[in-house]
C-alpha positions as CSV (number, residue, x, y, z in Angstrom):
1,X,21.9,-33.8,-44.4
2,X,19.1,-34.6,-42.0
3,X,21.7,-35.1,-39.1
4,X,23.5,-32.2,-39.9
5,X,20.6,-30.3,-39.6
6,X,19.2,-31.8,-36.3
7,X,23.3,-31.0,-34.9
8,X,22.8,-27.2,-36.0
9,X,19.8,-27.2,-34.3
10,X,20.7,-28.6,-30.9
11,X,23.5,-26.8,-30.9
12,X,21.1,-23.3,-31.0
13,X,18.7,-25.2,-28.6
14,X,21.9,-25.2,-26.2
15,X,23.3,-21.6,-27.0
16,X,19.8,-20.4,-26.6
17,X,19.7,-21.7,-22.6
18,X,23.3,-21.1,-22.4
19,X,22.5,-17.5,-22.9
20,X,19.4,-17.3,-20.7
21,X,21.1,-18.9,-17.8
22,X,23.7,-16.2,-18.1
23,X,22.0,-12.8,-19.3
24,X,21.5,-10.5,-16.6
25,X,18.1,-8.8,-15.7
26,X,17.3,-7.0,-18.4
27,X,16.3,-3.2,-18.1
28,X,12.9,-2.0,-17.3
29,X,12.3,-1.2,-20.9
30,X,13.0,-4.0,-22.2
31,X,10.7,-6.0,-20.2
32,X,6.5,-6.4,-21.6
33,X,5.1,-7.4,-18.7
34,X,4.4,-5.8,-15.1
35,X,6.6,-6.9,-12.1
36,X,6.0,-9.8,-9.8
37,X,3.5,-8.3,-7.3
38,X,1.5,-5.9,-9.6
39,X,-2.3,-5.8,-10.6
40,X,-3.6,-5.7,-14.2
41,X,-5.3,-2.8,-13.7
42,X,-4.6,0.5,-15.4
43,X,-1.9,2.4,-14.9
44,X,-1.6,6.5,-14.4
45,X,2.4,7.4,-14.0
46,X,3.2,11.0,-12.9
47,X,5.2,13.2,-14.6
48,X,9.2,12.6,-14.2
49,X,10.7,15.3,-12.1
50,X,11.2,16.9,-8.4
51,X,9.8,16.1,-5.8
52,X,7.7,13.3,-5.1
53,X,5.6,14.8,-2.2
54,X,5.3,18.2,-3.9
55,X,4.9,16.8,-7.1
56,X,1.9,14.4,-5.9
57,X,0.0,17.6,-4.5
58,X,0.0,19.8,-7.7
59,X,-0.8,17.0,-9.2
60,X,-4.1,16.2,-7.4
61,X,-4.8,20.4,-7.1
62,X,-5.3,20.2,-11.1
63,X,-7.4,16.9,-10.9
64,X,-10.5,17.0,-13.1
65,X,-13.8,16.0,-11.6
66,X,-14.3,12.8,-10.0
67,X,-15.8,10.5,-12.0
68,X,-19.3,9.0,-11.1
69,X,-19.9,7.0,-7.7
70,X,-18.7,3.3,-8.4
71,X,-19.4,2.4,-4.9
72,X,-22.2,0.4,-2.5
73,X,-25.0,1.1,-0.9
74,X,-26.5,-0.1,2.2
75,X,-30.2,-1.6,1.8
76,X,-32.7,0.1,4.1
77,X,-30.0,1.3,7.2
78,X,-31.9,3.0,10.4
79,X,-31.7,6.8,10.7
80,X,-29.2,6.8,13.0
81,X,-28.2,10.8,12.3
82,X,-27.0,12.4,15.1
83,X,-27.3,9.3,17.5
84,X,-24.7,7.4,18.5
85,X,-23.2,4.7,16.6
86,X,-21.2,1.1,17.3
87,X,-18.5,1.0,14.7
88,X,-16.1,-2.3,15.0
89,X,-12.7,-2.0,12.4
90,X,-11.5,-5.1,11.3
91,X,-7.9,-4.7,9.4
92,X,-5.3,-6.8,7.9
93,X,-4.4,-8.1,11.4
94,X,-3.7,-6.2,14.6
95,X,-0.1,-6.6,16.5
96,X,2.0,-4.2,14.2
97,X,2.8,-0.1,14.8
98,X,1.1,0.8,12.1
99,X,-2.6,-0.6,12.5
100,X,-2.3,0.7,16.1
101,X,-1.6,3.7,15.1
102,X,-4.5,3.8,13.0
103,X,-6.8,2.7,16.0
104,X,-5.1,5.9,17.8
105,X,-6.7,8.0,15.4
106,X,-9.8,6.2,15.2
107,X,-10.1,6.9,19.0
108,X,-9.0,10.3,18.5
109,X,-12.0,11.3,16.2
110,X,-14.8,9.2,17.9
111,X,-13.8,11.0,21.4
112,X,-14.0,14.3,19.3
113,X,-17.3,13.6,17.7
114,X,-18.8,12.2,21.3
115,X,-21.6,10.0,19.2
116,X,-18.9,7.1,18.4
117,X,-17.7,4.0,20.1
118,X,-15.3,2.3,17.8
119,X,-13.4,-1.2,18.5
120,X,-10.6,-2.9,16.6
121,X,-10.8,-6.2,16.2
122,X,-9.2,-8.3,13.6
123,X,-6.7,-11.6,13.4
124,X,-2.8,-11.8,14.8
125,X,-1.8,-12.5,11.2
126,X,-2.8,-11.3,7.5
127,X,-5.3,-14.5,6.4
128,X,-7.8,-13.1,4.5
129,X,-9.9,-16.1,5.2
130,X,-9.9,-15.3,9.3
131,X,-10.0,-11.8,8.4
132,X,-13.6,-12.8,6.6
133,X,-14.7,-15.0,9.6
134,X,-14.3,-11.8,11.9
135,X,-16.0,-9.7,9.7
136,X,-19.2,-12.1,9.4
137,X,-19.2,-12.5,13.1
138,X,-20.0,-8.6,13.8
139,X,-22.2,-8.8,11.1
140,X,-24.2,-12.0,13.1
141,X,-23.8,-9.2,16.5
142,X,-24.9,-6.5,15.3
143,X,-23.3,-3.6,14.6
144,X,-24.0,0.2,13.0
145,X,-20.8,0.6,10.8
146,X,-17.8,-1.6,9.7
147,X,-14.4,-0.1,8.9
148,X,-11.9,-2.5,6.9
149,X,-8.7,-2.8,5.8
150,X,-8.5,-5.8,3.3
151,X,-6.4,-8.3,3.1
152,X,-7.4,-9.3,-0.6
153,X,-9.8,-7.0,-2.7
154,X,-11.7,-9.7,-4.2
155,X,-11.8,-12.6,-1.5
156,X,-13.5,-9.9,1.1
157,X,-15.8,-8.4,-1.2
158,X,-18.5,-10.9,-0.5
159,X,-18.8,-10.5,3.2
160,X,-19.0,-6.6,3.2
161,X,-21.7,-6.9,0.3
162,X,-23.6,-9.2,2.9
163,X,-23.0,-6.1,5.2
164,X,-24.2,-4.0,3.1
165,X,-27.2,-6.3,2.5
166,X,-28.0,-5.9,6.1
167,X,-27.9,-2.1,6.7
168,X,-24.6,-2.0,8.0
169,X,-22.0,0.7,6.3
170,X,-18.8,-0.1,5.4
171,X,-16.0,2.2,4.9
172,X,-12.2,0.9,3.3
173,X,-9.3,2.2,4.5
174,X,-5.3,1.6,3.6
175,X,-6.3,-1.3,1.4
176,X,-9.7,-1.3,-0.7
177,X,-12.1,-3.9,-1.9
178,X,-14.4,-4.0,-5.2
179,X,-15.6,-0.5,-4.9
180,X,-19.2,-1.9,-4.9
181,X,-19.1,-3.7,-2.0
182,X,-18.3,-0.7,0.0
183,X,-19.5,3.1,0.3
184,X,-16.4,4.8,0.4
185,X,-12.4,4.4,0.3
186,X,-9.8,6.0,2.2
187,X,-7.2,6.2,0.5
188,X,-4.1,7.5,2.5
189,X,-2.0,8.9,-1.2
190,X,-2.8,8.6,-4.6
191,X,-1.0,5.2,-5.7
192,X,1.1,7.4,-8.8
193,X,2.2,9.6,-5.5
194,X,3.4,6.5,-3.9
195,X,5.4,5.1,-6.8
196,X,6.8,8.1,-7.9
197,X,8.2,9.2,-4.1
198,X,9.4,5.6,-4.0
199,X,11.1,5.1,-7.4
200,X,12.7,8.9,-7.3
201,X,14.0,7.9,-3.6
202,X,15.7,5.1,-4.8
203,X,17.4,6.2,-8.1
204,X,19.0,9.3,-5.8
205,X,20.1,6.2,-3.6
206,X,21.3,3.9,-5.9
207,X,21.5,5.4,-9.0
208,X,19.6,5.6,-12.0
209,X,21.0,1.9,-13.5
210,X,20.3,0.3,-10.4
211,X,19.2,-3.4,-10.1
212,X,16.7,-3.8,-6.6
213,X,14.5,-6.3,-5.1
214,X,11.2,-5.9,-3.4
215,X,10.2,-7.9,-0.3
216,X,6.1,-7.4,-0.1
217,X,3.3,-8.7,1.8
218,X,1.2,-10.9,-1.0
219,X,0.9,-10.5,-4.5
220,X,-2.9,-10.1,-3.8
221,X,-2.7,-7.7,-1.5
222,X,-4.6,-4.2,-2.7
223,X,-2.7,-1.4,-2.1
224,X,0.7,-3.3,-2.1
225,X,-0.4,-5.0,-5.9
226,X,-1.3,-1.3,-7.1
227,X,1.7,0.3,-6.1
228,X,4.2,-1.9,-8.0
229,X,2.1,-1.6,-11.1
230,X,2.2,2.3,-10.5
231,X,5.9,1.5,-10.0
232,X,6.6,-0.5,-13.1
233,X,4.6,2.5,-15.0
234,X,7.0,5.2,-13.6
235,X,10.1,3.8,-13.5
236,X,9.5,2.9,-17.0
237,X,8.8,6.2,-18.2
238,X,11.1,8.0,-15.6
239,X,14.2,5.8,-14.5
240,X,14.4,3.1,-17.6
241,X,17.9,1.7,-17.0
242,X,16.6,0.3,-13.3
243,X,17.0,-3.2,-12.9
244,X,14.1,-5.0,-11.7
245,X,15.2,-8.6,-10.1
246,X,12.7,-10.3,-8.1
247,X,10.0,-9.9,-5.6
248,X,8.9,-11.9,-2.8
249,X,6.3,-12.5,-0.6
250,X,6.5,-12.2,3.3
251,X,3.3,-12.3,4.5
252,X,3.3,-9.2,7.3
253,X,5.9,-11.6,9.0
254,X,8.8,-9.8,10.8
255,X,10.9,-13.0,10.5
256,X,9.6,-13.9,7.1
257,X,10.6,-10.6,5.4
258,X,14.1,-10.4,7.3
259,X,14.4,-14.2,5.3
260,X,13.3,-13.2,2.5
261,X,15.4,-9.7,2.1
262,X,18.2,-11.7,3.1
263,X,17.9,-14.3,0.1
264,X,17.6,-11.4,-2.3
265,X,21.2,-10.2,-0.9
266,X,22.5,-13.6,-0.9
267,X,21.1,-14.4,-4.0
268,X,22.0,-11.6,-6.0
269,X,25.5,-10.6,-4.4
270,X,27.5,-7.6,-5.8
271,X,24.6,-7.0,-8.1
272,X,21.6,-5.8,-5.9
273,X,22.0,-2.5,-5.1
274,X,18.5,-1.7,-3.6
275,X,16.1,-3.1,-1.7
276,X,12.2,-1.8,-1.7
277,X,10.2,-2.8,1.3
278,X,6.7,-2.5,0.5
279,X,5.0,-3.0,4.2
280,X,5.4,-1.3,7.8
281,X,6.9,-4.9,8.3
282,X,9.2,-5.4,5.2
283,X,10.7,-2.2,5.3
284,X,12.4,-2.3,9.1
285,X,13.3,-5.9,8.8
286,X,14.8,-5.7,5.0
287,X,16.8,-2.7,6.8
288,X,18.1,-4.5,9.3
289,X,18.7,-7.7,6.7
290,X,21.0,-5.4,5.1
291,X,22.7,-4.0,8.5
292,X,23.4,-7.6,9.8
293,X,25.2,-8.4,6.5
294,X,27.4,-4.8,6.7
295,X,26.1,-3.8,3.8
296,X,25.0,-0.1,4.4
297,X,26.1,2.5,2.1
298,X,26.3,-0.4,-0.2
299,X,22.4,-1.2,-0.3
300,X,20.2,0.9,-0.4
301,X,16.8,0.6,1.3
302,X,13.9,2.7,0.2
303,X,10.0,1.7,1.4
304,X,7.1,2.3,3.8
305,X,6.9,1.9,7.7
306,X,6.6,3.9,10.5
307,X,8.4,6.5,11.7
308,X,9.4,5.2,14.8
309,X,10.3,1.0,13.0
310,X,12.8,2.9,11.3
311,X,14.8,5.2,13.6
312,X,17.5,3.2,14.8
313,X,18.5,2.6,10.9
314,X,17.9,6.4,9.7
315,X,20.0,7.3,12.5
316,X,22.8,5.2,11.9
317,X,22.8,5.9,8.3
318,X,21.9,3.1,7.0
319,X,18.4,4.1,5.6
320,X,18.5,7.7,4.2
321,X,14.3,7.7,3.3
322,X,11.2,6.0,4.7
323,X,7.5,6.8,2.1
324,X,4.6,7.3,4.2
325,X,1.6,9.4,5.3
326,X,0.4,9.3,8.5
327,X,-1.9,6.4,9.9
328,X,-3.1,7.9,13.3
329,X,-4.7,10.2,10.4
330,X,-5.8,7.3,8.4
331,X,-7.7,6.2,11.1
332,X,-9.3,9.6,11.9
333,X,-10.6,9.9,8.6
334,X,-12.0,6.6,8.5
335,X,-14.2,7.5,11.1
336,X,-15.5,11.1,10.5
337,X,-15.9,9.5,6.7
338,X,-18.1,7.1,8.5
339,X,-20.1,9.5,11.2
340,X,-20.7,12.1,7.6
341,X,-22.0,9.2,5.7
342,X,-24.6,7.8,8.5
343,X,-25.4,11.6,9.0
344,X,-26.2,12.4,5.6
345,X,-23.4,14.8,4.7
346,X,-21.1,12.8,2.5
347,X,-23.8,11.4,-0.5
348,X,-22.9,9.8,-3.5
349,X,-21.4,13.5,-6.2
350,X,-20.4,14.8,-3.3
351,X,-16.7,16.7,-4.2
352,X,-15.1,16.9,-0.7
353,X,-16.0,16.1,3.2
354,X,-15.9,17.8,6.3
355,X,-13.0,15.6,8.9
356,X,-12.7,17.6,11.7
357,X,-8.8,18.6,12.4
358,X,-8.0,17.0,9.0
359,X,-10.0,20.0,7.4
360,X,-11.8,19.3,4.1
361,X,-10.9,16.1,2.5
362,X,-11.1,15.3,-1.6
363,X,-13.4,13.0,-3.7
364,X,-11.1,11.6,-6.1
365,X,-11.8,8.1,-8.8
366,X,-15.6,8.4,-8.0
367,X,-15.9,7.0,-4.3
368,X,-12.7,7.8,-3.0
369,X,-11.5,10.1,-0.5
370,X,-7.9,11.3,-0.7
371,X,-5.8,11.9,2.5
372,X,-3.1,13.8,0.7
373,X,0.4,13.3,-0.5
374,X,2.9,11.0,0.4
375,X,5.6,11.9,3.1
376,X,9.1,11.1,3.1
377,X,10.6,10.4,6.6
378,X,14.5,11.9,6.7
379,X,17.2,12.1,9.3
380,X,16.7,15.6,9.3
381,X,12.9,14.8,10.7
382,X,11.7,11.9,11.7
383,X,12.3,12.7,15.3
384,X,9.1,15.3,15.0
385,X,6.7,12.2,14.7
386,X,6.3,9.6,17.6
387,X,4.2,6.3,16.1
């Protein structure tokens, strides 16, 4: 009896791994936990519908109040309003279009305002622990203001706390920190905005069962971690038949992410029909992954990246929509953010800020400041934008 029953049960124990080897990836529905590559933190899905852009900025034009200022405060900083001011911007790493083309704007605005000298400096490659090193060094020099991108929320939290400590402002951009370890944050689209122009995209692509992978940067990255949870929360709600398979990392590497779209393809055959590429890097190089293996029209890739990354592969066909906002404005914001906060005019309550060409700029999640909606890049446009 015993041995019967020990046979019964093997033989379950082997049907049971039979069947996990072999089931494929289960809807979005029917999975508990967030995708590879999200936060923890909470989650805010737009409503299902048109237009991801559009959609975004009724959204935010019916946002209640921001909630109280969550973020820093420098100790004791020297009245510098009016004067001129030494900024240095440290991002993820510099080499890539789109952090130059937020340095473009951040030389726009401080030749505008006349009172700014602003440099980028920052690592070849997205190491949070060299991006930390460069950061503490201007602190040593000496400088008025430091604008950041980070690399990983909670590693660079520290050193811009000790910048803080020192007098110096800090103001986030593209990709935040604890909010208490800077003033304010940048941020270039509301992260639901992002999710919900990226998700729509890629059911009209694919269709609404599709099964995709996502090539990223790191699954600690800020902005990168927040939209796939916003993602997750959408697509859920909105386009629950979607097939999630797997994400991988890439690290900002141009041959890294064209490796590692290429292994999804491989890997998942006939059955991937999208690909999201979640960086100005990953996006171009998972689009040119799935050109080398003549797999346009059969793959369809959705993600961000710059306008001008992605023309060759709108123009031939083989990417039909690129998500972004504009960095060159990203970078202009981060600056007259910075020049209203050592001036006085941008306080802790404040609702909105004056940046110059950019017009009047919302408070949004306490200490926030909210670019605007998400773009999406088409054949039928891209050619207007040169960056």
């Amino acid at each position: 009896m015993r041995r019967r029953s020990f046979s019964v049960l093997a033989l379950i124990v082997v049907l049971t791994l039979i069947v996990s080897v072999f089931t494929p990836a289960q809807p979005l529905r029917a999975q508990e936990k967030r995708w590879d590559g999200a936060d923890t933190l909470p989650v805010n899905p737009l409503e299902c519908g048109a237009g991801g852009a559009a959609a975004t900025m009724a959204a935010n034009a019916t946002q209640p109040a921001a909630p109280k200022y969550d973020g820093g405060q420098p100790k004791n900083p020297p009245d510098l309003a009016g004067k001129e001011i030494t900024l240095v911007d440290v991002p993820k790493l510099i080499g890539i279009g789109y952090f130059a083309a937020t340095t473009k704007g951040e030389q726009e605005a401080a030749k505008e305002l006349g009172n700014v000298k602003v440099t980028t400096d920052a690592p070849t490659e997205a190491n949070i622990d060299k991006q930390i090193t460069f950061i503490d060094n201007y602190i040593t020099k000496g400088v008025n203001g430091i604008l950041f991108a980070a690399n990983d929320p909670v590693a660079i939290s520290p050193v811009l706390k000790k910048a803080l400590d020192k007098g110096i402002h800090v103001i986030g951009y593209d990709a935040n920190s604890n909010p208490d370890a800077r003033e304010w944050f940048v941020n270039q689209a509301e992260f639901n905005g992002i999710a919900k122009a990226m998700m729509d995209s890629m059911a009209a692509e694919a269709g609404e069962d599709a099964a995709f992978g996502i090539v990223t940067s790191t699954f600690t990255t800020p902005n990168q971690s927040r939209w796939i949870s916003e993602m997750w929360a959408y697509a859920a709600k909105c386009h629950p038949k979607m097939q999630w398979l797997e994400t991988l990392e890439a690290q900002e590497d141009a041959k890294l992410s064209f490796d590692q779209a290429k292994t999804l393809l491989n890997k998942y055959g006939d059955k991937i029909k999208g690909l999201f590429g979640m960086t100005s890097v990953a996006t171009p190089n998972s689009a040119d992954a799935v050109t080398q293996a003549k797999l346009c029209g059969k793959v369809a890739v959705v993600g961000l990246a710059t306008p001008n990354a992605m023309k060759p592969f709108v123009k031939a066909g083989c990417v039909k929509s690129v998500v972004l906002w504009n960095p060159i404005d990203l970078g202009y914001a981060a600056v007259y953010v910075m020049r209203a906060v050592v001036d006085g005019k941008l306080k802790p309550g404040d609702t909105e800020v004056e940046a110059g060409r950019l017009g009047k700029l919302k408070v949004v999640n306490g200490s926030e400041i909210l670019l605007g909606p998400p773009f999406i890049y088409t054949k039928d446009n891209i050619d207007n934008f040169d960056f």
